[in-house]
N, C-alpha and C positions, 0 to 999 in steps of 0.2 A: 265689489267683486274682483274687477281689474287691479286694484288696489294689492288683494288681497293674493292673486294669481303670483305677481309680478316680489313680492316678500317671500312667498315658497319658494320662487324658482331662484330668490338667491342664497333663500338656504341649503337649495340642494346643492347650488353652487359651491360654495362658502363649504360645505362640508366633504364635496369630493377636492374642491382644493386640499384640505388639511385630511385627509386622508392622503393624500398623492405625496403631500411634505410629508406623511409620520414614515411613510414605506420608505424600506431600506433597500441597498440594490447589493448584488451580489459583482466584484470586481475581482481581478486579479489574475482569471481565465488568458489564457493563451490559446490562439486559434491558431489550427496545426493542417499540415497535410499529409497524406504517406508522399513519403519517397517515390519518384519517378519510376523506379525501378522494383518496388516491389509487380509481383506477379498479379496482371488481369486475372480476376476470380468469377466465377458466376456463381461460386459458394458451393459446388459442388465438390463436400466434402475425402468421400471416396476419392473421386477422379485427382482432386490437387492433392491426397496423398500417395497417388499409385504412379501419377506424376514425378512425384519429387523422386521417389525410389528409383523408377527408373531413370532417374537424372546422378542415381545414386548421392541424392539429396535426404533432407527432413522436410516435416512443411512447420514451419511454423505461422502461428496465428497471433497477430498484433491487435487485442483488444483495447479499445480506447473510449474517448467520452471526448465531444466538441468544449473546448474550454478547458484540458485538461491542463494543470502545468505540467505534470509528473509526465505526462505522454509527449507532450514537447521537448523536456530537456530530456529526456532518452532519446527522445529522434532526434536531436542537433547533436548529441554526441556522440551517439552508439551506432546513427541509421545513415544520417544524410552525409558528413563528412565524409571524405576521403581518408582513411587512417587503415590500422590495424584490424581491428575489431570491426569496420565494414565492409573489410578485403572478406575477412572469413566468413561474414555472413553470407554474401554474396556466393562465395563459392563453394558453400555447404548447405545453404537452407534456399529452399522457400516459400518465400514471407506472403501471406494475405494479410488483410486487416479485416475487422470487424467493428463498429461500435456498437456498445454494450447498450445502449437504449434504440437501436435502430431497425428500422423495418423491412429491410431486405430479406430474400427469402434464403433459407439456410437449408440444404440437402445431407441429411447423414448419411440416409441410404435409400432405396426404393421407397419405403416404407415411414419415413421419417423425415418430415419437413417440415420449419419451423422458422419463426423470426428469428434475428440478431438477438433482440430481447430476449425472447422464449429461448435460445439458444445459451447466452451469460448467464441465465436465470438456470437451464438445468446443470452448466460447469461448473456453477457456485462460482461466480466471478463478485471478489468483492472489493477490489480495487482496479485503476487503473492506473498505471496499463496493465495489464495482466497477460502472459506472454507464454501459449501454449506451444509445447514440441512432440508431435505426431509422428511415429512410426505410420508402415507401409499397411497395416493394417486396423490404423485410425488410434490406437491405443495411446493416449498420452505418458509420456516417457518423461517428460519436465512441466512444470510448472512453476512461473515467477510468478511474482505476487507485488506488484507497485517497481519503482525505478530501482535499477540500478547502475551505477557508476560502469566507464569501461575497463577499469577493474577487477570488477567484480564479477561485470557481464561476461567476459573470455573464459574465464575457465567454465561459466555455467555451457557455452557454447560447447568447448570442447570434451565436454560432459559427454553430450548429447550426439556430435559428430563421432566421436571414439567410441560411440556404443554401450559406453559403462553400465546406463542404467540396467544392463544384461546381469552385472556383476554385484552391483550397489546402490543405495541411496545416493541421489545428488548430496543431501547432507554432509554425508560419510566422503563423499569424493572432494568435498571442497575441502574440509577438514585436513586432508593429506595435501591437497594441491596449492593450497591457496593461499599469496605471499602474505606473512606475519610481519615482514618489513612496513607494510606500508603507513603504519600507525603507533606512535608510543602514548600508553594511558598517562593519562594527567589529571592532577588532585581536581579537586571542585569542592567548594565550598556548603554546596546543598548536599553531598551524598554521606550518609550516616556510615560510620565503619563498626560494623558491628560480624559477628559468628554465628549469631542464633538468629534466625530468621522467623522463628517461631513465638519468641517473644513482642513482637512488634505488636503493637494492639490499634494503629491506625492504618489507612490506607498504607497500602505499600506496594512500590515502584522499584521492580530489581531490573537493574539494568547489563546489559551482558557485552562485555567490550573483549576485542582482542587485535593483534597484529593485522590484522586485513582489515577494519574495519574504515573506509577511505568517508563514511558520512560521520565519524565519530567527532569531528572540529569542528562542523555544523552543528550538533545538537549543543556542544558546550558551548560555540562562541554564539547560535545566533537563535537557536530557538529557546534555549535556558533564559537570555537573556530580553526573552519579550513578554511583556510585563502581564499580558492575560496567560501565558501560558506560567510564569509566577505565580500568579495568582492561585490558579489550581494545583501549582505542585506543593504549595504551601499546607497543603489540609493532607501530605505524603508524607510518610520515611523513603527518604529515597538509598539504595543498597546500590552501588556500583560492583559488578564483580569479573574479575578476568575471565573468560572463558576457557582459558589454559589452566587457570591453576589447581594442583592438587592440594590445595590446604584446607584441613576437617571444616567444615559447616554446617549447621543444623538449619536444615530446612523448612518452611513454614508450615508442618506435621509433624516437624519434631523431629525428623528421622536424619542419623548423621549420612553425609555425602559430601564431594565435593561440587565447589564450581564447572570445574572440566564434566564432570557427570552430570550434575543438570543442565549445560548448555549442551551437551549430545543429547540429551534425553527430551529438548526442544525439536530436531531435528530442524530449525532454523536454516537459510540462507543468506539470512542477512546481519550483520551488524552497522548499528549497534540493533539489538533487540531488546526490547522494554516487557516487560510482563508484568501488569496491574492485578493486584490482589484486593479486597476485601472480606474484611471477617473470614478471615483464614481459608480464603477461596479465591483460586485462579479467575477473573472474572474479564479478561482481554491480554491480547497478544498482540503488540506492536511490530513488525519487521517488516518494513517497508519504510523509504522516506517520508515523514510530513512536513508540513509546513505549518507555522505559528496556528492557524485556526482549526486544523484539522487533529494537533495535537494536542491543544488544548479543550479542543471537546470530547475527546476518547476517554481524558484523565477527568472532565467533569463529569462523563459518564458511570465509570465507574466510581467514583468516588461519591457522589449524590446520589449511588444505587438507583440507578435509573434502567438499572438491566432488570429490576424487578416488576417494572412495569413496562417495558421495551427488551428483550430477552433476545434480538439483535439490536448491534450499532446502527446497524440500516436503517432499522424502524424510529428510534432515538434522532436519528442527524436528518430524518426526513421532516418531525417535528421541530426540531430546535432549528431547523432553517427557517421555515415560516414562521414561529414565534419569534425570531430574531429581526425578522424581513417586516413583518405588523409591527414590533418597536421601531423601527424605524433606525436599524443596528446595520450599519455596510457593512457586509460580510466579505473581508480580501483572502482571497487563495493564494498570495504571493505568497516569497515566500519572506 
């Protein structure tokens, strides 16, 4: 019977060992802090917006996630240094933070109090960082949606400090504002040169470049080139198209348009922007920066139609993490 005790218990052994080997871990997370100088909050929504007004400020709100990379390299270049772009935050906004799975308690108003969570959960926050700007009256006036360069970030600021959104879409204002220097399109060897969009009959990946777009030598020099995000763009027609130009193209319904008219008709903020198609259906919107794993599971999403059984990204990348993590698949967020 001791015999037989002392065999079990090394199989139980023996098999949480190799269970412990097959799990994968997840790396590549950056641990981050706010800035010194963002504003003590008690989450009292109201109050830090009636605040900021009377400071003749915005408030904005810095949602984040512990391990973010994207929320990290925004804050080393846009928050914590000494520069341009953090002269004017400072003296225009201010800044809380929030994480987006956290349990602090959040005040909209008398009547409305809520987690961090319960809070991203009812803004539809689906990336981080994700970076709200509040009028005096709580009304959100911008919304960014993942990183962006400082760049790209100044004029979304001065969007928001000038008051525009009285007049216009932030779309619409970058569209006019926002230098066309800083990028010249260059060939690639995966993108198909085609007119008819319509004809395509596999996945398809149009991708929308123009003169501002400062993450556009990133997608070609270092995410194109890593070899699981290959892999899935492999089973694509990939479409590059200027966002300027007015040259006729028939769009994936057939209907003629240009480039410049379907990148307005995105009402995007960012470049480059990607938009994944199947069977003749918009099926994800990329604008925001990723990184090799996060974009190659977007493009596996849609293209393995997995939105037919996950009808958000959210629900899809919650599963394929622990499918990945039980293979025993390290999963890196670098980038």
């Amino acid at each position: 019977m001791k015999k037989l005790f002392f065999v079990l218990i090394g199989l139980f052994l023996s098999c949480n060992l190799l269970y412990a080997a097959q799990t994968g871990k997840v790396v590549g997370g950056e641990n981050h802090d706010a800035p010194s100088w963002f504003k003590l909050s008690f989450l009292d929504i109201t109050e830090d917006a009636q605040e900021a007004y009377d400071s003749n400020k915005h408030l904005m709100i810095f949602l984040d996630l512990d391990g973010c990379p994207y929320c990290a390299k925004m804050l080393h270049e846009s928050f914590v240094p000494k520069n341009k772009v953090s002269d004017f935050i400072k003296a225009n906004f201010d800044v809380i933070t929030m994480r987006i799975t956290g349990s602090k308690e959040v005040t909209w108003d008398e009547n409305t109090v809520m987690s961090e969570k319960e809070f991203a959960q009812k803004m539809k926050i689906y990336f981080t960082p994700t970076i709200l700007f509040l009028d005096k009256d709580k009304k959100i006036v911008a919304k960014v949606d993942g990183y962006r360069s400082k760049e790209n970030f100044l004029p979304i600021l001065e969007y928001v400090q000038g008051k525009y959104y009285e007049k216009m879409e932030l779309s619409d204002f970058l569209e006019k504002v926002q230098n066309k220097n800083l990028y010249t399109l260059k060939a690639n060897k995966l993108f198909t040169p085609t007119n008819d969009l319509s004809k395509i009959s596999t996945p398809l990946a149009v991708i929308y470049e123009d003169g501002s777009c400062t993450q556009c030598d990133y997608l070609h020099n270092i995410s194109f080139k890593n070899k699981d995000v290959q892999n899935e763009l492999k089973k694509y027609t990939i479409v590059r198209l200027d966002a300027t130009s007015k040259k006729p193209i028939i769009d994936v319904f057939g209907h003629k348009t240009t480039p410049q008219k379907l990148a307005l008709q995105l009402k995007s903020t960012y470049r480059p922007t990607i938009v994944l198609y199947n069977k003749n259906k918009e099926r994800l919107s990329i604008d925001a920066l990723l990184y090799s794993y996060h974009l190659k599971e977007r493009l596996r999403y849609v293209s393995g139609e997995y939105y037919t059984k996950y009808p958000t990204y959210r629900g899809y990348s919650r599963m394929r993490k622990k499918e990945l993590l039980q293979k025993g698949v390290t999963i890196d967020l670098s980038n």
